[in-house]
C-alpha positions as semicolon CSV with decimal commas, in nm:
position;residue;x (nm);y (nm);z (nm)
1;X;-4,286;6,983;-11,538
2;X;-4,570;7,051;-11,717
3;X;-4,730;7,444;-11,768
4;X;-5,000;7,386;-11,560
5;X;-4,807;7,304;-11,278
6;X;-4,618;7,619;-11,298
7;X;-4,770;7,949;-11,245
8;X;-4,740;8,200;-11,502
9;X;-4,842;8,462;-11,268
10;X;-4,517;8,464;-11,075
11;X;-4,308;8,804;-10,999
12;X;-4,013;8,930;-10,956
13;X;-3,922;8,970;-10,618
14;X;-3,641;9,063;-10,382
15;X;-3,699;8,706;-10,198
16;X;-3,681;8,500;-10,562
17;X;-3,354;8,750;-10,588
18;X;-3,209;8,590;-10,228
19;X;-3,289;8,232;-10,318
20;X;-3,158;8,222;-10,682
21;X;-2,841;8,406;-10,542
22;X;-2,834;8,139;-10,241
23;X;-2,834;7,871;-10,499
24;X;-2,541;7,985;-10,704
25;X;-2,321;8,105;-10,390
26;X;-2,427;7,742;-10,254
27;X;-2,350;7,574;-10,568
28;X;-2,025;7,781;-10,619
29;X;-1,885;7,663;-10,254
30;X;-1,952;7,295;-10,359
31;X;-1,835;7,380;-10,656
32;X;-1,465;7,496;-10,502
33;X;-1,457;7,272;-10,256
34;X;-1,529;6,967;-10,594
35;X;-1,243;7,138;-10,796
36;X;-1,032;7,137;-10,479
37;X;-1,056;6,785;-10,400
38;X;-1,011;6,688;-10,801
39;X;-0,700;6,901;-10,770
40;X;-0,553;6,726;-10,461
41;X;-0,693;6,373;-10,632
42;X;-0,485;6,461;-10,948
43;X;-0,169;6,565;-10,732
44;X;-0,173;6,241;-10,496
45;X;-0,231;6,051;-10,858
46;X;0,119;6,169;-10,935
47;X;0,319;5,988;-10,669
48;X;0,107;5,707;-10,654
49;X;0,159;5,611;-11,000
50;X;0,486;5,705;-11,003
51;X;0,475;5,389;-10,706
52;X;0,244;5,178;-10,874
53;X;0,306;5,245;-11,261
54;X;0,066;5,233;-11,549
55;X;0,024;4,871;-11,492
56;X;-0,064;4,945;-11,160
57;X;-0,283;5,160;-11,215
58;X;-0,439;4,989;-11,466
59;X;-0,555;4,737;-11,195
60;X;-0,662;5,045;-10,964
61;X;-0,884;5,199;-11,269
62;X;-1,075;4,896;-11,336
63;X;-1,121;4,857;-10,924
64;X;-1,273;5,148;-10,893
65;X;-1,490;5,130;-11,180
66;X;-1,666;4,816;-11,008
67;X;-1,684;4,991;-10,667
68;X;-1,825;5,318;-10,849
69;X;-2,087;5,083;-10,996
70;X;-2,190;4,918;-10,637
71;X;-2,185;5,281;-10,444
72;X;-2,427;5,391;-10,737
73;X;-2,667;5,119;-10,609
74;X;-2,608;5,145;-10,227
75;X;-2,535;5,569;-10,141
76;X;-2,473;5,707;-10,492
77;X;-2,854;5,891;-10,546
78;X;-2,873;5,873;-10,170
79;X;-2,822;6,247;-10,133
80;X;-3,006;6,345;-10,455
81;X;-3,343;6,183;-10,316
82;X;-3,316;6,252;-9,959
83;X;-3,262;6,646;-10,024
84;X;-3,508;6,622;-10,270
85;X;-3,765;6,506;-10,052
86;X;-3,648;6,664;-9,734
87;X;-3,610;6,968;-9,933
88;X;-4,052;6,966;-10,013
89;X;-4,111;6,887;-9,653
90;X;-3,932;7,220;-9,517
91;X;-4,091;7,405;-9,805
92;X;-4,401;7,260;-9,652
93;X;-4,315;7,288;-9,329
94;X;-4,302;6,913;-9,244
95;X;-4,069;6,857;-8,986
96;X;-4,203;6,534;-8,825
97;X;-4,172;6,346;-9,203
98;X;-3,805;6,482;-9,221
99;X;-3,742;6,261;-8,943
100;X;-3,919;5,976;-9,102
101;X;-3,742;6,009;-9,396
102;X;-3,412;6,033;-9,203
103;X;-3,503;5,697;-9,052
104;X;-3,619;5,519;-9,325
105;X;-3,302;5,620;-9,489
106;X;-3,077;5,497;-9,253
107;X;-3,247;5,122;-9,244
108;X;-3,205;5,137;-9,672
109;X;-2,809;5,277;-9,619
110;X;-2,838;5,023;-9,355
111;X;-2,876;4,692;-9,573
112;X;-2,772;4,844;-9,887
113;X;-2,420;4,904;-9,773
114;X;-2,386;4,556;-9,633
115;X;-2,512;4,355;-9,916
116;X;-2,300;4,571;-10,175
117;X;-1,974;4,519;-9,936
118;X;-2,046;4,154;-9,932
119;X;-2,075;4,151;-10,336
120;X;-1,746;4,351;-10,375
121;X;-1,588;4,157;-10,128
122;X;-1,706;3,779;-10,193
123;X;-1,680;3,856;-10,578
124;X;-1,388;4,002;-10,613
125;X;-1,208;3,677;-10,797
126;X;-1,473;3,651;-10,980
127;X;-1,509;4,006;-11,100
128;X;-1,177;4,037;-11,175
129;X;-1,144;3,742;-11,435
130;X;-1,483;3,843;-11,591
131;X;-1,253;4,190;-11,651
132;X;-0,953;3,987;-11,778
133;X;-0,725;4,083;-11,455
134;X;-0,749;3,879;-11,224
135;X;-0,454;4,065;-10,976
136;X;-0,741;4,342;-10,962
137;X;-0,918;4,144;-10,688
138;X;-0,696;4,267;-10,431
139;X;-0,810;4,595;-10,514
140;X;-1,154;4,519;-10,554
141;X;-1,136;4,356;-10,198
142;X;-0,992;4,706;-9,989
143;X;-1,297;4,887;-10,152
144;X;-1,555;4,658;-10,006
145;X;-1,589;4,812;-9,620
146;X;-1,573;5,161;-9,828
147;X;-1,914;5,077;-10,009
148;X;-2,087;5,008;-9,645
149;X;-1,913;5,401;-9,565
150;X;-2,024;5,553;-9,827
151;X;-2,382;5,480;-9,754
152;X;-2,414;5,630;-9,449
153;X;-2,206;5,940;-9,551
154;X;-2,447;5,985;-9,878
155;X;-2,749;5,950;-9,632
156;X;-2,606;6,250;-9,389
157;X;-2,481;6,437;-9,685
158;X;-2,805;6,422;-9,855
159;X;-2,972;6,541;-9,514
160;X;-2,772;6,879;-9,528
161;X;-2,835;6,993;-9,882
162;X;-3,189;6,958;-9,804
163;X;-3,166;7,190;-9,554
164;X;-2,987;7,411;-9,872
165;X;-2,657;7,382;-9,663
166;X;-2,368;7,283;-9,881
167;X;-2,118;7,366;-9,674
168;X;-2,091;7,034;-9,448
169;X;-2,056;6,884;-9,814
170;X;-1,830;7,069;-9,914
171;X;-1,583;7,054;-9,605
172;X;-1,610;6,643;-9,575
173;X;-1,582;6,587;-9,937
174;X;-1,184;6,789;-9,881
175;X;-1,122;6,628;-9,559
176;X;-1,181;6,272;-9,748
177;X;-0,946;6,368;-9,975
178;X;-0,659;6,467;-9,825
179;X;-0,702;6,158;-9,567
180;X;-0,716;5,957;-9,908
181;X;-0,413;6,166;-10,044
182;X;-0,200;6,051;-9,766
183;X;-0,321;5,712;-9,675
184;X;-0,304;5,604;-10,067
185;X;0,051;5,707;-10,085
186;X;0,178;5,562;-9,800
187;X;-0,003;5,199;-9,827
188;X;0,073;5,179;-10,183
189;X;0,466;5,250;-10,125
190;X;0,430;4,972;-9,859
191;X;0,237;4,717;-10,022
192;X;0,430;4,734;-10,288
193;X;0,750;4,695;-10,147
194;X;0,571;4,387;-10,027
195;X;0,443;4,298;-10,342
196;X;0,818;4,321;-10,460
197;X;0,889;4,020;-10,241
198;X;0,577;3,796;-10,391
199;X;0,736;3,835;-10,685
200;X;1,072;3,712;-10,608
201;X;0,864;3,422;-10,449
202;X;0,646;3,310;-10,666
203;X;0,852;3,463;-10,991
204;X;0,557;3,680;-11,106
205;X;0,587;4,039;-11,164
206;X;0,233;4,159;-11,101
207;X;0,203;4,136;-10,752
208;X;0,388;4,450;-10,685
209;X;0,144;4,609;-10,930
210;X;-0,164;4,476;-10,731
211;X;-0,061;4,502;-10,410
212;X;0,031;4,847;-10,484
213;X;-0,319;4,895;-10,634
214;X;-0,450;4,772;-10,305
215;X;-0,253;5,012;-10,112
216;X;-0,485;5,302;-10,299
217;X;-0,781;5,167;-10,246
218;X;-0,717;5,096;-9,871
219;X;-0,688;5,508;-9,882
220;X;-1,028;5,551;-10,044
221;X;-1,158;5,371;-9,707
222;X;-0,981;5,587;-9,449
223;X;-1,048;5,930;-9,653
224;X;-1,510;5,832;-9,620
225;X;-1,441;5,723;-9,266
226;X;-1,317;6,025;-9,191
227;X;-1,558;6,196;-9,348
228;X;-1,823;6,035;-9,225
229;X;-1,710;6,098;-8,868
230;X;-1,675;6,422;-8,932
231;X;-2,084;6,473;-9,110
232;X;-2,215;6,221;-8,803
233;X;-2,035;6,455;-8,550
234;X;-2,186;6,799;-8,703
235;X;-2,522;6,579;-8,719
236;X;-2,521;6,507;-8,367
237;X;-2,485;6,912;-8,279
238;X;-2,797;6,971;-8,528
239;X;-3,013;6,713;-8,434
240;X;-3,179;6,887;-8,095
241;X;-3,298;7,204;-8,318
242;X;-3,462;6,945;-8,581
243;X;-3,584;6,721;-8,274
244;X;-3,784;7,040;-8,138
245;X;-3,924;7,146;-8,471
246;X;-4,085;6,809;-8,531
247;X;-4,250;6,847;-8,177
248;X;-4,401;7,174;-8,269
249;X;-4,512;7,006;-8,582
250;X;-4,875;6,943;-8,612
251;X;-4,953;6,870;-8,951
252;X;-5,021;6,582;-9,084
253;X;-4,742;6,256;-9,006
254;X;-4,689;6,022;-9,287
255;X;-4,653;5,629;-9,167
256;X;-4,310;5,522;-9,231
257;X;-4,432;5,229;-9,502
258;X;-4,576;5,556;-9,729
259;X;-4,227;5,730;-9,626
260;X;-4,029;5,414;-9,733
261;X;-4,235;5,420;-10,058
262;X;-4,164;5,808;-10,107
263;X;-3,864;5,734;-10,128
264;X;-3,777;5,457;-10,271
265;X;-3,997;5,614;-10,632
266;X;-3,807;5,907;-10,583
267;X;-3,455;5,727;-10,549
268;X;-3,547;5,453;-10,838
269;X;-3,516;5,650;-11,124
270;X;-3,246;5,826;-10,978
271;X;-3,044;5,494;-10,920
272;X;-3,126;5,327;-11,213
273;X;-3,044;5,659;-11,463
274;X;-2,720;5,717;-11,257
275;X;-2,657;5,325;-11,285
276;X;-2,688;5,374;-11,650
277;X;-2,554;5,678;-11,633
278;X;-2,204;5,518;-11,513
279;X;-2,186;5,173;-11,589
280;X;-2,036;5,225;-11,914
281;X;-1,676;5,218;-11,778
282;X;-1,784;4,878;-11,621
283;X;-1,905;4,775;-11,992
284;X;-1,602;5,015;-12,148
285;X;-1,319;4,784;-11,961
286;X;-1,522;4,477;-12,013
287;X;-1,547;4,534;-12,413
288;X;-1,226;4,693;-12,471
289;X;-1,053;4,403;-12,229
290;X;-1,243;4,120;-12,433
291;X;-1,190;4,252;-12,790
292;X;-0,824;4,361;-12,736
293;X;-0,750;4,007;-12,641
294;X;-0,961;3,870;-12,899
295;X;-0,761;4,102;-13,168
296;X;-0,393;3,968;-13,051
297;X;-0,299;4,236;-12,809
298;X;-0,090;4,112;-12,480
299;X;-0,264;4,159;-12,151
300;X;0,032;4,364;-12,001
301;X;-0,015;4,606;-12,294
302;X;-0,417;4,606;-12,183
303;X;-0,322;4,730;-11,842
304;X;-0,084;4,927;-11,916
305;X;-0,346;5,133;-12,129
306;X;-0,608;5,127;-11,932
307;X;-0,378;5,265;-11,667
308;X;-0,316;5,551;-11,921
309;X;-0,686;5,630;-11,997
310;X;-0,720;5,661;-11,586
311;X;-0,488;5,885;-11,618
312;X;-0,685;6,095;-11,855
313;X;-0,974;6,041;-11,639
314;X;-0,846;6,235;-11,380
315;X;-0,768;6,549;-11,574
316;X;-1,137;6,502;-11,738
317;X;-1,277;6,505;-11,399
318;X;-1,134;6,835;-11,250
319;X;-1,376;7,064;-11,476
320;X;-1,630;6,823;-11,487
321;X;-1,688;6,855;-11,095
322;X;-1,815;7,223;-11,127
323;X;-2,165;7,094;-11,308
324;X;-2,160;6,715;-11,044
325;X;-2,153;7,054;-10,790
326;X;-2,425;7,301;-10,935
327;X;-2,653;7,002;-10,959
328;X;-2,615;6,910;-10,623
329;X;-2,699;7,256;-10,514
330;X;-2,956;7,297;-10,827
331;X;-3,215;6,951;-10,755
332;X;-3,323;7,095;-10,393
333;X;-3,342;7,448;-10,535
334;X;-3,506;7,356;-10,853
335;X;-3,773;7,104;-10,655
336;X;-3,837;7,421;-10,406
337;X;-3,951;7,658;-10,649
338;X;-4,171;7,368;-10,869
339;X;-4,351;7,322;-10,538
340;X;-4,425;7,709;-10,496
341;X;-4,526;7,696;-10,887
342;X;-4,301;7,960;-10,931
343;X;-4,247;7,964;-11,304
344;X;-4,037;8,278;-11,299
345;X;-3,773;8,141;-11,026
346;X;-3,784;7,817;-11,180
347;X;-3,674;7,974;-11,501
348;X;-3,423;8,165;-11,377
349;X;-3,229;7,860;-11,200
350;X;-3,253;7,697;-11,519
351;X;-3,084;7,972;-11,690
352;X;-2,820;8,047;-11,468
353;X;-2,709;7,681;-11,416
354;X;-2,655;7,575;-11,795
355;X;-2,478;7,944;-11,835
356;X;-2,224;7,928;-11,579
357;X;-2,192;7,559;-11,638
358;X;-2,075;7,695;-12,039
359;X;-1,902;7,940;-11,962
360;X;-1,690;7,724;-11,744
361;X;-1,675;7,450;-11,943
362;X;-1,582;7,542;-12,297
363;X;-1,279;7,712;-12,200
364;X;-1,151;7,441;-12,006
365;X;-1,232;7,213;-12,261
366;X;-1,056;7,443;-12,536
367;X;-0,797;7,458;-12,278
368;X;-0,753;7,097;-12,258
369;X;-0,648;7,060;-12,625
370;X;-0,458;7,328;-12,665
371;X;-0,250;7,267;-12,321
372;X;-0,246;6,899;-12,354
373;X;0,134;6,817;-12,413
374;X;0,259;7,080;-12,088
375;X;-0,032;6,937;-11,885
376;X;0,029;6,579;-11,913
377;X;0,406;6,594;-11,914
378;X;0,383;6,769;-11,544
379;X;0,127;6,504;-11,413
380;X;0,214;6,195;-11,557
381;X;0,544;6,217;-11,722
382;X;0,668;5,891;-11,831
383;X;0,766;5,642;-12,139
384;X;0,358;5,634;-12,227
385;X;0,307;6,014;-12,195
386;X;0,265;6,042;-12,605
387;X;-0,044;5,818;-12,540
388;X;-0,169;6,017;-12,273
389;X;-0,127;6,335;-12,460
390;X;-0,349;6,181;-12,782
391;X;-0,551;6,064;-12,548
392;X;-0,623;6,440;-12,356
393;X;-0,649;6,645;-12,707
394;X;-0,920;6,407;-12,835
395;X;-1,119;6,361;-12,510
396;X;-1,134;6,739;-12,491
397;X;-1,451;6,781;-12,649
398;X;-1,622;6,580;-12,337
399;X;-1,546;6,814;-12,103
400;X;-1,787;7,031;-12,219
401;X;-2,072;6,773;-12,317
402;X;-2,008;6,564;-11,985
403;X;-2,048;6,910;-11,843
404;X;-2,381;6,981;-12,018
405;X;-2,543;6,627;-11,979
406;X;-2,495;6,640;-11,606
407;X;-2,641;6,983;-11,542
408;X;-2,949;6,911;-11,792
409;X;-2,940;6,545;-11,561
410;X;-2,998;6,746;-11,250
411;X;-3,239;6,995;-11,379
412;X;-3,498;6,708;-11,487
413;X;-3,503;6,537;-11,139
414;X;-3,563;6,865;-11,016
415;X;-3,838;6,958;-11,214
416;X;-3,965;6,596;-11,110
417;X;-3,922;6,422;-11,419
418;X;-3,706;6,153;-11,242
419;X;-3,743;5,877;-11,530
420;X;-3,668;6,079;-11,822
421;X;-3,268;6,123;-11,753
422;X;-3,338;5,722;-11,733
423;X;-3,458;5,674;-12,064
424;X;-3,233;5,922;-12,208
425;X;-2,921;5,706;-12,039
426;X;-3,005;5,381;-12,185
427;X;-3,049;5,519;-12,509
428;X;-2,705;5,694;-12,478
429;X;-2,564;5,371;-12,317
430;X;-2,696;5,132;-12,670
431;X;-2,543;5,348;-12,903
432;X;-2,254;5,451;-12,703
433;X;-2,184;5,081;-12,691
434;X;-2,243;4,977;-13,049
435;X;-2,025;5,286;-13,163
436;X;-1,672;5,126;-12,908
437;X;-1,722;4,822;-13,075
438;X;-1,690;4,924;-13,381
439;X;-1,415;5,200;-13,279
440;X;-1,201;4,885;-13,149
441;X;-1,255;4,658;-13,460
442;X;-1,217;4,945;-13,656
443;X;-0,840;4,966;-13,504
444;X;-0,885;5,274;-13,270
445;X;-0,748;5,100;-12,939
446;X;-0,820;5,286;-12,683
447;X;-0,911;5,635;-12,827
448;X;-1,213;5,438;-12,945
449;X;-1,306;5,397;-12,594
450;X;-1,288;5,818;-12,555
451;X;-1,451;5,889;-12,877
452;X;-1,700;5,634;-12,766
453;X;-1,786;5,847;-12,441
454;X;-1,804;6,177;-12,630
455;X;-2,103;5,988;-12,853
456;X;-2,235;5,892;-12,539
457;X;-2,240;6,255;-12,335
458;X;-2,350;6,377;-12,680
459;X;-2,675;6,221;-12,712
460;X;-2,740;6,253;-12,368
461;X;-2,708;6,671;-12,452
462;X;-2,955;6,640;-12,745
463;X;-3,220;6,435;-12,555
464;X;-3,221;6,643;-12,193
465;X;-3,255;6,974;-12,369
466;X;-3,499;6,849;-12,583
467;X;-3,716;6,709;-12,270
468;X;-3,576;7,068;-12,102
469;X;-3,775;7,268;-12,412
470;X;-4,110;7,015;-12,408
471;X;-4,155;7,091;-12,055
472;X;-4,061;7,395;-11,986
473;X;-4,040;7,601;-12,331
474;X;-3,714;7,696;-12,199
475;X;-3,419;7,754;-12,448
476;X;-3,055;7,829;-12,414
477;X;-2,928;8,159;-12,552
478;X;-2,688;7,986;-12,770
479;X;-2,529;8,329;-12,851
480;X;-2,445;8,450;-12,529
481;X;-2,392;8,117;-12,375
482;X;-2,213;7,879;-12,625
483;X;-2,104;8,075;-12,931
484;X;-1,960;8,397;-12,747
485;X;-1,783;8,196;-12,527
486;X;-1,665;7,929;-12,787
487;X;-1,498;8,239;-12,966
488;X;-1,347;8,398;-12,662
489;X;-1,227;8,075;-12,589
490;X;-1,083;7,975;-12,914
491;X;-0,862;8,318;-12,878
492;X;-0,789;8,265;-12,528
493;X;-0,664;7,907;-12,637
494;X;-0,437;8,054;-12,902
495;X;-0,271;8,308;-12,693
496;X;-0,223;8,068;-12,435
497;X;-0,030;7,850;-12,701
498;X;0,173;8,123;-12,777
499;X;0,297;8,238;-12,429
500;X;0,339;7,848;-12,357
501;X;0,574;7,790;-12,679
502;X;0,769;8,139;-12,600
503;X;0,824;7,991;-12,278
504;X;0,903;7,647;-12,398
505;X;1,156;7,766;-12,647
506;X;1,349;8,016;-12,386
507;X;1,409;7,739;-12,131
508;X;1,709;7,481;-12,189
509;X;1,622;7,218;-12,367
510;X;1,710;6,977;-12,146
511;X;1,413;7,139;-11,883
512;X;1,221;7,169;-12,155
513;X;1,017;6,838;-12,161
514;X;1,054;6,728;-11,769
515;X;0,829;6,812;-11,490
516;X;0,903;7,159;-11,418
517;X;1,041;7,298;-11,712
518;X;0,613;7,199;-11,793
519;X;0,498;7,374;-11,524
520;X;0,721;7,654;-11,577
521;X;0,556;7,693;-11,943
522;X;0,204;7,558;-11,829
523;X;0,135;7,776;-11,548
524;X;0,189;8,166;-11,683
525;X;0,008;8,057;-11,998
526;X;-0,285;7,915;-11,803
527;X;-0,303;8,264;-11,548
528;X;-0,277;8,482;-11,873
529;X;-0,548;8,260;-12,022
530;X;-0,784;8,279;-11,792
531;X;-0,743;8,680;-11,797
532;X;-0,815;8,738;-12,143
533;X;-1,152;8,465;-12,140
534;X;-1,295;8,720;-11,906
535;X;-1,148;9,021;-12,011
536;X;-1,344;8,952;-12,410
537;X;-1,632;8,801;-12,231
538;X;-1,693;9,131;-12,074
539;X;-1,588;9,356;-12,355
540;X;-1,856;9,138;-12,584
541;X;-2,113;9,191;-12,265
542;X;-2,124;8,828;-12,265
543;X;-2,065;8,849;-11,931
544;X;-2,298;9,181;-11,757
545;X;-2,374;9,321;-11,424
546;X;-2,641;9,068;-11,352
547;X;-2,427;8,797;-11,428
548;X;-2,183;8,901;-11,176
549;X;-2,471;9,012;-10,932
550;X;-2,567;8,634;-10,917
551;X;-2,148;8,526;-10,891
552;X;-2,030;8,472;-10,535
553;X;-1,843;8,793;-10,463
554;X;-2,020;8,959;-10,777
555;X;-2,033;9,272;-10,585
556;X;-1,645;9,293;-10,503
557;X;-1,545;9,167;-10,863
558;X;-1,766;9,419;-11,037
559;X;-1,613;9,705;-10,813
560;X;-1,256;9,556;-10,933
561;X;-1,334;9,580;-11,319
C-alpha cells in the first residue's frame, strides 16, 4: 500500500471504533474456536498414537504433509481470496458480482478438487517411495476424497468471512474436529488390528503401522464432510437475503471471464506464497529421509523420528493457531479500510494484530521451554519421550516467529501486496533449505530439521516487517510489544518452574514421571503462570484500558481488575 493510496486525512471516529473492535472480537472467536480444535487435535493425538506408535505415526506425518501440499493448491487460499474480494464488493455495494464470484468459485473448487484427489490418489505409490516409505501410500490414499472436501468447504468458508462473519468458521472448523477425533480413533484401532493380521501373513511388521495410519486419515475425511454439510446447510438459509440484494443491485455487473480473472490474480499469489509457504515439510521429509539413509541410519529409526517431530508439531501448532485466526479475520478487515483510504483505521488494525499476536505468543513460547519435560510426558509419554522433550525446548523459539511471519503474511495481502509474502517465501524457503542440509551433515538429526524451520520463520519476520515499514511507515513498539512482554514472560516462566518442581518433588516418585503425576505438576503451574503474565503486564501498563477496550469482554475484565 502505497501513501497515496491512503488518506492522511482520516479521523477518529466512533464507527472506525466499532469496526476495529468487530475485527478483534471476530478474530478472537476464530481464534478460540482454532485453539479449541488444536486442543481436541492434540488430545485425540494421544490415543491414536498410543494405537499406531511412533512408527505409525511417522507414516501419518509424512501423509499429511503431501495432502497439506495438494489442499494448498485446490481450497487452501480459497477463503483468503474469496473474502478478500467479496469483502470490496460489499464495501462497494456490489451484490450482483458477489454472486459471480461465488459461481466462478465453485467451477475452480469444482475441478481443482478433482484433479488434486486424482493426484493423491493415483500417486500415492509413487509418492510414497519418492519419500522413502512406501507403507505411507495407504495413508496418502484415505486423504484423496478429503482434498475434493476441502475445496468446497474453503469456497463456503471463504464466502462467510467476507461477509466479516467468523462465526460459521469457527463452529465447522470444531465440529470437524471432534468428528475427526472420534472417527480417527476408532478406524485406526480397527485397521490396525487388521493390519496385525497382514503381518502374520505376509511376516512384515509395518502393516499394522500403515493400516493404522490409514485409519487417521480416513477420520480427516469424515470430520470436512461434516463440516461441509454443516457450512452448505447454513448457506442454503442465507442465500434468499443475498439472492434479493443482487436484484436490487444496479450497478455495474462484471462478466464472469473478468470475475474468473479477478480472482484467479488475487488467489495466485496467495497460492503460490502459501505453496511456498508450506512445502517445506514436503522438502523437510524428502531431505531429511534421503540424507539419513544416505548417512547409515535404518529406515525404522527414520519413521520412528519423524513420528516424534509430528509429535512436536502438534504442540507447535496450538499457539500458532491464534495468528492462522487473526489473519483470517484481519485480510477482509484490512482490504475494507485500504478501499475507504482510511489510513488511520488501517493503522490501527495493523497495530493491534502484531500486539496481541506478541503478547500471546512469547509467553507461550517461553512457556514451551520452560514446561517442556511435564508437557510432553502427559501427551506423548513413551520410550522416545527424551527426544520429544529436546525436540519441544529447542523448537520453542518458533512459536513466536511462526506467530509473527503469519500475521505480517496476512497483513500484506490485505494491504494488496499479494506477491510480496511470495517473494519473501521463496527466499525463506532457499536458505531454509541450504541451512537443513547442512544441519543433517553436520550430525544434528532431526533437531536440524527444527532449527532449520526457526531460520526459515525468521527471515520471513525480517522481510514482512521490512515490506510492512516501506509501505506503510508503520513500526512495532518493540517496548511495549516484544521487550515488556519478553521480561514478564521470562519471570512468569521461572515461577512457573518453580511451582512445577515443588509439585514434582512432593508427589511419589513413582507418579512422578507418568501421565498424571505430569498433569498434576503441569497444570497449577500453567494457571499460576498465566496469572502473573497479566498481573506484571498490567502493573508495567503494558497492557492499558484501551488494550482491554479492544479485548472481547474488555469491558467485564477491566471491571474485574
Amino acid at each position: 500500500m502505497s501513501k497515496g493510496r491512503v488518506s492522511s486525512k482520516a479521523t477518529v471516529s466512533t464507527k472506525a471504533t466499532g469496526h476495529r473492535n468487530n475485527f478483534v472480537l471476530q478474530g478472537s472467536l476464530l481464534a478460540v474456536a482454532g485453539i479449541l480444535v488444536r486442543i481436541i487435535g492434540m488430545v485425540y493425538r494421544i490415543p491414536l498414537t498410543a494405537i499406531i506408535s511412533d512408527e505409525g505415526n511417522g507414516y501419518y506425518t509424512s501423509a499429511f504433509s503431501i495432502y497439506t501440499l495438494l489442499l494448498i493448491l485446490s481450497s487452501y487460499s480459497m477463503p483468503t481470496a474469496i473474502s478478500k474480494l467479496i469483502s470490496q464488493n460489499l464495501a462497494k455495494k456490489q451484490y450482483r458480482n458477489t454472486e459471480r464470484v461465488l459461481r466462478v468459485s465453485f467451477l475452480y473448487s469444482s475441478l481443482m478438487g478433482a484433479v488434486m484427489a486424482s493426484v493423491l490418489f493415483f500417486g500415492a505409490d509413487g509418492i510414497a517411495e519418492l519419500l522413502k516409505k512406501p507403507y505411507a501410500a495407504f495413508a496418502l490414499r484415505a486423504l484423496a476424497p478429503t482434498v475434493w472436501i476441502m475445496a468446497y468447504l474453503g469456497l463456503l468458508r471463504g464466502y462467510f468471512q467476507g461477509m466479516g462473519n467468523m462465526i460459521p468458521t469457527a463452529i465447522s472448523q470444531i465440529l470437524e474436529q471432534i468428528a475427526n477425533a472420534i472417527v480417527s480413533v476408532l478406524m485406526a484401532y480397527v485397521l490396525f488390528a487388521k493390519g496385525q493380521q497382514a503381518d502374520l501373513l505376509y511376516k512384515n511388521t509395518e502393516f499394522s503401522y500403515a493400516y493404522g495410519a490409514m485409519g487417521g486419515a480416513i477420520g480427516t475425511g469424515a470430520g470436512a464432510g461434516l463440516a461441509l454439510l454443516f457450512m452448505f446447510l447454513l448457506y442454503r438459509y442465507q442465500r434468499p437475503a443475498l439472492r434479493r440484494k443482487a436484484k436490487r443491485d444496479e450497478g455495474l455487473t462484471e462478466s464472469y471471464e473478468r470475475s474468473a480473472m479477478l480472482l484467479l490474480f488475487t488467489m495466485l499469489p496467495i497460492l503460490f506464497s502459501s505453496t511456498v509457504y508450506n512445502i517445506s515439510s514436503v522438502l523437510d521429509d524428502f531431505l531429511y529421509s534421503s540424507i539419513m539413509t544416505s548417512l547409515g541410519s535404518k529406515t525404522k529409526q527414520i519413521v520412528m523420528e519423524w513420528g516424534i517431530f509430528g509429535e512436536y508439531h502438534v504442540l507447535f501448532n496450538i499457539p500458532v493457531a491464534l495468528a492462522n485466526a487473526l489473519s483470517s479475520s484481519l485480510i477482509p478487515a484490512l482490504t475494507m479500510a485500504v478501499a475507504s483510504h482510511d489510513r488511520q483505521k488501517t493503522l490501527s488494525q495493523i497495530r493491534v494484530s502484531i500486539r496481541f499476536t506478541l503478547l500471546i505468543a512469547v509467553p507461550c513460547s517461553i512457556g514451551m521451554a520452560v514446561l517442556a519435560d511435564p508437557l510432553s510426558r502427559m501427551l506423548f509419554p513413551g520410550k522416545n519421550v527424551h527426544l520429544l522433550i529436546q525436540l519441544t525446548r529447542v523448537g520453542s523459539f518458533a512459536v513466536l516467529l511462526y506467530s509473527l511471519s503469519t500475521i505480517t503474511n496476512a497483513i500484506l495481502q490485505g494491504l494488496g501486496h499479494l506477491n510480496l509474502p511470495l517473494y519473501h517465501s521463496m527466499v525463506a524457503l532457499v536458505l531454509h533449505l541450504l541451512s537443513l542440509v547442512l544441519f543433517l551433515y553436520a550430525g544434528l538429526g532431526i533437531y536440524g530439521v527444527v532449527l532449520s524451520n526457526i531460520v526459515f520463520a525468521l527471515i520471513m519476520c525480517f522481510l514482512n516487517q521490512r515490506a510492512i515499514f516501506r509501505h506503510t511507515r508503520f513500526r512495532i513498539d518493540l517496548f511495549r510489544s516484544l521487550v515488556m512482554p519478553m521480561l514478564s514472560g521470562l519471570i512468569m516462566g521461572g515461577a512457573a518452574y518453580v511451582i512445577y518442581f515443588v509439585i514434582y518433588i512432593l508427589l511419589p516418585e513413582g507418579l512422578r514421571k507418568g501421565r498424571v503425576g505430569s498433569a498434576m505438576s503441569l497444570l497449577p503451574a500453567v494457571f499460576i503462570a498465566i496469572l502473573i503474565y497479566f498481573f506484571l503486564l498490567l502493573k508495567s501498563h503494558t497492557l492499558t484500558r484501551e488494550d482491554l477496550d479492544e479485548m472481547p469482554m474488555g469491558g467485564r475484565l477491566k471491571r474485574f481488575l
